[in-house]
BAVEXNU-121347 format. One record per residue (C-alpha): residue in three letters; residue number from 1; x, y, z. Coordinates in nm, 3 decimals, decimal comma, padded with zeros to 5 digits, always signed. Each point is the difference from the previous one (the first is absolute). Layout:
BEGIN
+--------+-----+---------+---------+---------+
! residu ! num !      px !      py !      pz !
+--------+-----+---------+---------+---------+
!    ala ! NUM !       X !       Y !       Z !
...
+--------+-----+---------+---------+---------+
END
This chain:
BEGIN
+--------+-----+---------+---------+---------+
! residu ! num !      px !      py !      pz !
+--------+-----+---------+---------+---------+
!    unk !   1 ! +10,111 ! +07,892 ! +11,423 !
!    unk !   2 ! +00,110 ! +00,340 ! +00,017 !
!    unk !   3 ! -00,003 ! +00,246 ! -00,319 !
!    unk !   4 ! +00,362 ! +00,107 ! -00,064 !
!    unk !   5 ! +00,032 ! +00,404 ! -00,126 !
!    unk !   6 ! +00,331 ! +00,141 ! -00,137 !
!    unk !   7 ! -00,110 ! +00,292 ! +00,118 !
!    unk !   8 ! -00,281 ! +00,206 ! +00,137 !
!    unk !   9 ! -00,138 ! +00,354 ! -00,126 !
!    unk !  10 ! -00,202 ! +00,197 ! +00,285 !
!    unk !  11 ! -00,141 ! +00,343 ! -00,191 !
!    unk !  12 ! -00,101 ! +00,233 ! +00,298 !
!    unk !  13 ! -00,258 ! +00,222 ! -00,226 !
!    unk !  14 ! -00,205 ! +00,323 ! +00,093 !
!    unk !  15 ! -00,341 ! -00,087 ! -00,139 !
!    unk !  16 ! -00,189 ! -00,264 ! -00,250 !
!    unk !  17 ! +00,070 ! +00,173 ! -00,294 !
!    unk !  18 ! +00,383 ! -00,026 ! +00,078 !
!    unk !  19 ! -00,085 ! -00,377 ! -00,027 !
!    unk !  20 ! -00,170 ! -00,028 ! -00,242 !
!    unk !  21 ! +00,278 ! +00,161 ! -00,190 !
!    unk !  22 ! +00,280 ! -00,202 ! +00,110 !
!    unk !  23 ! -00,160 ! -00,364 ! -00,049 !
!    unk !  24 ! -00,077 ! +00,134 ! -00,352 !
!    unk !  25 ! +00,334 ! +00,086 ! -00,047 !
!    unk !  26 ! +00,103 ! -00,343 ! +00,126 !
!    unk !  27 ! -00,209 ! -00,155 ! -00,245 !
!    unk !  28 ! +00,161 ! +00,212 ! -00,278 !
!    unk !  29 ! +00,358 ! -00,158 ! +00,107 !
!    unk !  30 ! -00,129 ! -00,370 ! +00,040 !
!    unk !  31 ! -00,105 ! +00,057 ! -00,376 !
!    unk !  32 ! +00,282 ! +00,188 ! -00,103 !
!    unk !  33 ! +00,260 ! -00,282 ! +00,165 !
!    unk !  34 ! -00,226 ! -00,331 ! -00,080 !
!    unk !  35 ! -00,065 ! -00,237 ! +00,138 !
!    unk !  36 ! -00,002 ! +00,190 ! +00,350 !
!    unk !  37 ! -00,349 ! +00,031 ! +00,080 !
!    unk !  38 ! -00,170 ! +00,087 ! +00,332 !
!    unk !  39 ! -00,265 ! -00,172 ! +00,183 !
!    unk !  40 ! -00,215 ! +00,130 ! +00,271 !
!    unk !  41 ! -00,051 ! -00,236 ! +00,309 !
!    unk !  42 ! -00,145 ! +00,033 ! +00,394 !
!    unk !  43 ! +00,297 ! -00,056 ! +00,198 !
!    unk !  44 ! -00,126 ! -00,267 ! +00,297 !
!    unk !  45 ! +00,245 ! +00,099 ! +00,220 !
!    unk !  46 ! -00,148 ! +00,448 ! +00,030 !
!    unk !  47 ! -00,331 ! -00,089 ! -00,188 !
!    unk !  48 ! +00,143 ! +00,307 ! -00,255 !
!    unk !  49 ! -00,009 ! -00,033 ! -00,338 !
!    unk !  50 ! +00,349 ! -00,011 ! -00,170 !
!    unk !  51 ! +00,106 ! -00,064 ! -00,312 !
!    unk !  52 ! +00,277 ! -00,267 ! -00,139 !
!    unk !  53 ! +00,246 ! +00,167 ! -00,274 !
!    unk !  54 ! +00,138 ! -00,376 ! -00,202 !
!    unk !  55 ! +00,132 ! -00,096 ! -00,289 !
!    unk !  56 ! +00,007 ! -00,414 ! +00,053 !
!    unk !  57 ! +00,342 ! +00,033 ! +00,124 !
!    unk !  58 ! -00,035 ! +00,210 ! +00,353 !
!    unk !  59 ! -00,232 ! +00,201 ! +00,174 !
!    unk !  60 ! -00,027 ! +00,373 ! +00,140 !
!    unk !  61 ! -00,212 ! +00,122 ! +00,251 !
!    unk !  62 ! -00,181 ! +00,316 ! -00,042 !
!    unk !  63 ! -00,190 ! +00,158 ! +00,282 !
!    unk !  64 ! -00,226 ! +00,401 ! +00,009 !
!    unk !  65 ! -00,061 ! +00,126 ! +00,266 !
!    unk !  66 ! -00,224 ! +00,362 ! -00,030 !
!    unk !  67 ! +00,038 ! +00,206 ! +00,319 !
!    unk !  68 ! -00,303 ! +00,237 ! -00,128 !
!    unk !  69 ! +00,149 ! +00,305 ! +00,085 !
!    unk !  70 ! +00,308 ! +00,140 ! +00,158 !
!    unk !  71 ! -00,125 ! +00,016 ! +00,371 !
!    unk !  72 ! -00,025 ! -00,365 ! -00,001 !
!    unk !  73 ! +00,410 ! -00,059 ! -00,130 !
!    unk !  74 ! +00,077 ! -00,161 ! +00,297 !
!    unk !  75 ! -00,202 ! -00,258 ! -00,078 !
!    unk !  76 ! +00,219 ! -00,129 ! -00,292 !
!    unk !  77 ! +00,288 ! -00,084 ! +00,172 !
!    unk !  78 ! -00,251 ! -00,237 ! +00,315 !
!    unk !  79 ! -00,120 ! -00,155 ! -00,359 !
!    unk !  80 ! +00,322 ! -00,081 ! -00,145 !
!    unk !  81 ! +00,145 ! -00,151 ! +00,302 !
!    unk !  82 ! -00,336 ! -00,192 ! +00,080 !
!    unk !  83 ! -00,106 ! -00,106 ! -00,384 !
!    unk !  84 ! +00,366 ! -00,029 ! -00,149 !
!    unk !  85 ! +00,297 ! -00,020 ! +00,232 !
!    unk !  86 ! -00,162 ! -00,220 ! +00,272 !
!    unk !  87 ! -00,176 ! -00,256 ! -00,246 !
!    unk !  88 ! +00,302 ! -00,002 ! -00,262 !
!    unk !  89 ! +00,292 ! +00,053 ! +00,219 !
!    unk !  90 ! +00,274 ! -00,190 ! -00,220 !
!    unk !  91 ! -00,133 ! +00,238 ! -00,357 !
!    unk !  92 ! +00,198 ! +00,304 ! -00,135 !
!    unk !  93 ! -00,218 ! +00,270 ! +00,054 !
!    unk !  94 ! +00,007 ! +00,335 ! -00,216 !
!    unk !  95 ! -00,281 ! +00,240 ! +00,114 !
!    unk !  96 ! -00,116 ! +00,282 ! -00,277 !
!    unk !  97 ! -00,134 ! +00,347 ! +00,193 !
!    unk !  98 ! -00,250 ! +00,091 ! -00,267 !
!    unk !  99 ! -00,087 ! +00,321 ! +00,124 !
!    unk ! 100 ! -00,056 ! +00,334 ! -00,154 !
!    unk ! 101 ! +00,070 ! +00,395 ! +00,176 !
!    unk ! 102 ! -00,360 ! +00,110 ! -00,131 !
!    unk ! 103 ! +00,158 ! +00,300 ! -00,114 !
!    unk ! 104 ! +00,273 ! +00,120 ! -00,257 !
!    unk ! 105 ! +00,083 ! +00,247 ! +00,300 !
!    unk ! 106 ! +00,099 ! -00,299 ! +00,222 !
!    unk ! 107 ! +00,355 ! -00,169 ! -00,004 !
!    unk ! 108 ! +00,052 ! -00,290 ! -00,027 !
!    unk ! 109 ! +00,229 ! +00,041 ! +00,294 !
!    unk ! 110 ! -00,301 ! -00,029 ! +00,247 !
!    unk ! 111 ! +00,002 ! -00,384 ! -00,129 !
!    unk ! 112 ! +00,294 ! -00,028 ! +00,285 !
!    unk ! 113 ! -00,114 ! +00,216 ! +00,281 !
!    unk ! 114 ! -00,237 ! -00,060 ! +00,329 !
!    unk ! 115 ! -00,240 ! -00,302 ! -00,063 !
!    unk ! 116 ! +00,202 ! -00,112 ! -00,361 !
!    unk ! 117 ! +00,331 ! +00,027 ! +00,224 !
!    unk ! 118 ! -00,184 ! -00,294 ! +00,293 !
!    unk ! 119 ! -00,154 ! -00,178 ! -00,324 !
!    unk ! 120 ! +00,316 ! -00,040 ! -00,152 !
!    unk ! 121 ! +00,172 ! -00,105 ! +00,353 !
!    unk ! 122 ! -00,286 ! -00,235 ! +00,081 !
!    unk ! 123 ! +00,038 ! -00,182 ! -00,346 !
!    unk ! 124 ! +00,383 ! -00,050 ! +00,052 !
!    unk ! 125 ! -00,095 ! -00,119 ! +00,308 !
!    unk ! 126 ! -00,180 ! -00,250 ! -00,133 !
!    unk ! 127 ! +00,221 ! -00,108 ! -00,234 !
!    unk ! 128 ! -00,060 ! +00,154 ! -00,318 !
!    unk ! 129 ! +00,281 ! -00,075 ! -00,241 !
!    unk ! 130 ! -00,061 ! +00,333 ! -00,196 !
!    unk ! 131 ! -00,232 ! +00,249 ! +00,004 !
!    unk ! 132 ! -00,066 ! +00,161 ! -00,346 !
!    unk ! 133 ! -00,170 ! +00,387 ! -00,014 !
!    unk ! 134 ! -00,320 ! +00,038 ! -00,313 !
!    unk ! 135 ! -00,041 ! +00,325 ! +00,203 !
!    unk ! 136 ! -00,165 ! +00,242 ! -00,267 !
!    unk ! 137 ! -00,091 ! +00,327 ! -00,023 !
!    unk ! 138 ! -00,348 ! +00,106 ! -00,045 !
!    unk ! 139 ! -00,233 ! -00,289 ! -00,020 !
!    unk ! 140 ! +00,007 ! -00,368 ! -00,171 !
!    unk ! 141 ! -00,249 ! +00,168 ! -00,295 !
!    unk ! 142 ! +00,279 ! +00,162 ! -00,103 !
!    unk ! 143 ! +00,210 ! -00,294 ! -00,061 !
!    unk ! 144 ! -00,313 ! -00,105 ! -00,268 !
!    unk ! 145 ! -00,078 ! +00,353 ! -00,114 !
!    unk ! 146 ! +00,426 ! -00,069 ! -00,153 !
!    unk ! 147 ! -00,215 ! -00,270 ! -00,229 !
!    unk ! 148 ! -00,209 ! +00,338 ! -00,077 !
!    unk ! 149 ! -00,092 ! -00,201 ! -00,353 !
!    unk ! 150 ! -00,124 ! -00,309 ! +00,136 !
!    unk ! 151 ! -00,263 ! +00,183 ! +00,254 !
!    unk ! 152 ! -00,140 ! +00,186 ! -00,291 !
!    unk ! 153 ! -00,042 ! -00,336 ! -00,186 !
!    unk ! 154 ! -00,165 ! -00,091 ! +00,346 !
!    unk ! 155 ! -00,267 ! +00,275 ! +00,017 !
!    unk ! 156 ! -00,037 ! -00,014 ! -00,438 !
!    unk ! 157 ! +00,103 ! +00,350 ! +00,024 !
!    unk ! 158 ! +00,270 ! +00,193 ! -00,242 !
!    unk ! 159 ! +00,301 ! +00,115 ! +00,140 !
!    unk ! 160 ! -00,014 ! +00,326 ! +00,165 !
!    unk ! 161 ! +00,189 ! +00,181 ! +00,227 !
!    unk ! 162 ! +00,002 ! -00,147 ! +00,372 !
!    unk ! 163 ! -00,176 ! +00,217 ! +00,260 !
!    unk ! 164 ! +00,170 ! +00,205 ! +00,223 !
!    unk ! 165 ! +00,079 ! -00,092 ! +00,327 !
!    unk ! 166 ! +00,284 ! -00,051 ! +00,245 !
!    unk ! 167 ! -00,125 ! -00,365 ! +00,076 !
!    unk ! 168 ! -00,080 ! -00,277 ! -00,236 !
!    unk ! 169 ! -00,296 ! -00,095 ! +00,158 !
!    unk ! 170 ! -00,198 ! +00,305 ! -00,042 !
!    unk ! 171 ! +00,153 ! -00,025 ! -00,332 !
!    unk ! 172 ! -00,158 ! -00,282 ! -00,091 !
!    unk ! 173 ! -00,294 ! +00,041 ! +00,168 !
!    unk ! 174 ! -00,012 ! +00,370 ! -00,240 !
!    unk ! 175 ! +00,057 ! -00,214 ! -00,276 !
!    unk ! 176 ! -00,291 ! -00,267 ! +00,046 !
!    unk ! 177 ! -00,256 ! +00,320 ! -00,004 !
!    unk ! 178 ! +00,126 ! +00,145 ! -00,278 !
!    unk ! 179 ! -00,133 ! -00,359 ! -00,166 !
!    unk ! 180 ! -00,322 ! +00,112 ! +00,081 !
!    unk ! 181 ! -00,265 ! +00,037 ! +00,265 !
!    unk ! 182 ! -00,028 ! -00,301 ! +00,242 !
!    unk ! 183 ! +00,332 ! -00,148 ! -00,111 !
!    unk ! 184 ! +00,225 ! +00,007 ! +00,317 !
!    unk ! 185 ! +00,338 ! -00,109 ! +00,083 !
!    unk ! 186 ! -00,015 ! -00,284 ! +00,309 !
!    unk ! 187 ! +00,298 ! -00,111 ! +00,213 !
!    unk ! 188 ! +00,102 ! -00,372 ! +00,157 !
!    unk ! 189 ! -00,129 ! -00,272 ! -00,177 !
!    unk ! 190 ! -00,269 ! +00,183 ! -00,238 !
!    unk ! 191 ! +00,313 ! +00,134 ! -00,146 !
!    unk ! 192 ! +00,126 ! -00,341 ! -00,134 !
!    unk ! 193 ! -00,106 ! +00,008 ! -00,344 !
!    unk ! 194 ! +00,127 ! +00,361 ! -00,018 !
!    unk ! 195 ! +00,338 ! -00,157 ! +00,081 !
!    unk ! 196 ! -00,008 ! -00,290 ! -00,173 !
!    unk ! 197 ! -00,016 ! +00,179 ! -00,302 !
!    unk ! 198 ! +00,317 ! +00,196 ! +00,043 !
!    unk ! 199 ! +00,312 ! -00,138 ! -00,178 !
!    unk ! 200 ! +00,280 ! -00,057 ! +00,257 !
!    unk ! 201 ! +00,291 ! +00,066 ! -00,265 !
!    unk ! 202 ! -00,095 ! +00,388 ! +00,010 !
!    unk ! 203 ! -00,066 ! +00,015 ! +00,332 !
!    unk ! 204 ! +00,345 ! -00,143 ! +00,102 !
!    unk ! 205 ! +00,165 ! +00,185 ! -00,313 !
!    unk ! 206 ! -00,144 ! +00,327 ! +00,163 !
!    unk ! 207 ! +00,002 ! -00,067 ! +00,405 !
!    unk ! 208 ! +00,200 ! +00,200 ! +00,177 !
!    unk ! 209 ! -00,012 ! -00,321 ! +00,265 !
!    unk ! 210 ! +00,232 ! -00,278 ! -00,079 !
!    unk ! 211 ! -00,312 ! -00,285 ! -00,032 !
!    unk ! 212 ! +00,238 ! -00,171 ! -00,151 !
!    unk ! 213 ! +00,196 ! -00,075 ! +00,300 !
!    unk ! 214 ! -00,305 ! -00,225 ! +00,060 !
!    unk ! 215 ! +00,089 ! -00,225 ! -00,308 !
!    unk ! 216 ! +00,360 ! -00,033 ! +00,051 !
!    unk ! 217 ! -00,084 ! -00,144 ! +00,348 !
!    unk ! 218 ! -00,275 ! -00,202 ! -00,018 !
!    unk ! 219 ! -00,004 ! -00,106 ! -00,379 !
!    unk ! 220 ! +00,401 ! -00,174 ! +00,013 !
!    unk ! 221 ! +00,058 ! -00,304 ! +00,125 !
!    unk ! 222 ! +00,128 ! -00,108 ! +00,329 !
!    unk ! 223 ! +00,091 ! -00,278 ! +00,283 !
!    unk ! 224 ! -00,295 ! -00,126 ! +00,201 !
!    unk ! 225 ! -00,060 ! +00,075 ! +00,368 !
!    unk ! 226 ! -00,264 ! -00,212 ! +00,219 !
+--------+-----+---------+---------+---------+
END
């Protein structure tokens, strides 16, 4: 028999780290509105893993997809036609662009122009029901350099000034060496207990993003879809 979703979640992110970050900060909301929780499964249908956002009473679907790096954008939209639309046709779908401009020079306005502008066609296309912008500035280490307390708790270091920098991750990384020699800051995965250390409240109290259009939609309760 066929799982029924309320809704599905596709987050279209830039690199590892990105997701890292955003399934922690799923986890942070399942605890935050128990009994949500979310379980990762292999989907039978794409052989991808995917994860189940329930709370006994209805289901969510939440698909990542990492395009790598921003030659490769393209990509995203063949995914979410192939792994979401096509094998969940009847589901709501909202798709999060969890991008970032690399630079505090560069709009945000770019987010809408050349390859973004065919992305964002292609997805309506496909029937995405909304498409929600986590389009930062600068890089995702500074969204947990904004929980500047809780990464000095990380590295058992007292807080100190942040290192200079126009992008968080040579932030961070400046930050890690000032720990000492042969401590060094490590993206994707190797970066998970980094970010499971960070407290969510601040992060959202601080984020110039609205992550918490992420818990209004996914965390509310809805009618089921097949």
């Amino acid at each position: 028999m066929e799982k029924r979703f309320s809704r599905g979640a596709a987050f279209i992110l830039e690199g590892d780290t990105e997701k890292v970050f955003y399934l922690a900060l799923l986890e942070y909301f399942c605890k935050k509105h128990a009994p949500w929780q979310l379980r990762k499964e292999l989907d039978p249908k794409s052989g991808e893993i995917q994860y189940i956002l329930e709370n006994g009473k209805e289901r969510k679907l939440i698909k990542l997809f990492v395009v790598g790096t921003i030659s490769q954008l393209t990509n995203s939209a063949q995914w979410f036609e192939k792994s979401c639309h096509k094998l969940f046709s009847s589901v709501k779908w909202t798709v999060f662009l969890c991008y970032d401009t690399d630079s505090y020079a560069s709009p945000i306005t770019k987010f809408y122009e050349g390859d973004w502008d065919e992305l964002r066609k292609s997805l309506s296309k496909s029937r995405a029901e909304q498409i929600i912008d986590l389009a930062a500035q600068a890089d995702i280490e500074d969204m947990m350099l904004l929980d500047s307390d809780s990464v000095f708790r990380f590295l058992n270091m007292e807080p100190c000034e942040i290192p200079s920098g126009a992008k968080g991750k040579r932030r961070m990384k400046k930050l890690f060496r000032m720990k000492g020699p042969g401590v060094a800051y490590h993206e994707g995965n190797r970066a998970a207990d980094l970010i499971q250390a960070l407290h969510f409240e601040v992060i959202l109290e601080r984020s110039p993003l609205r992550l918490d259009r992420v818990e209004e939609l996914l965390f509310s309760e809805e009618e089921f879809s097949s």
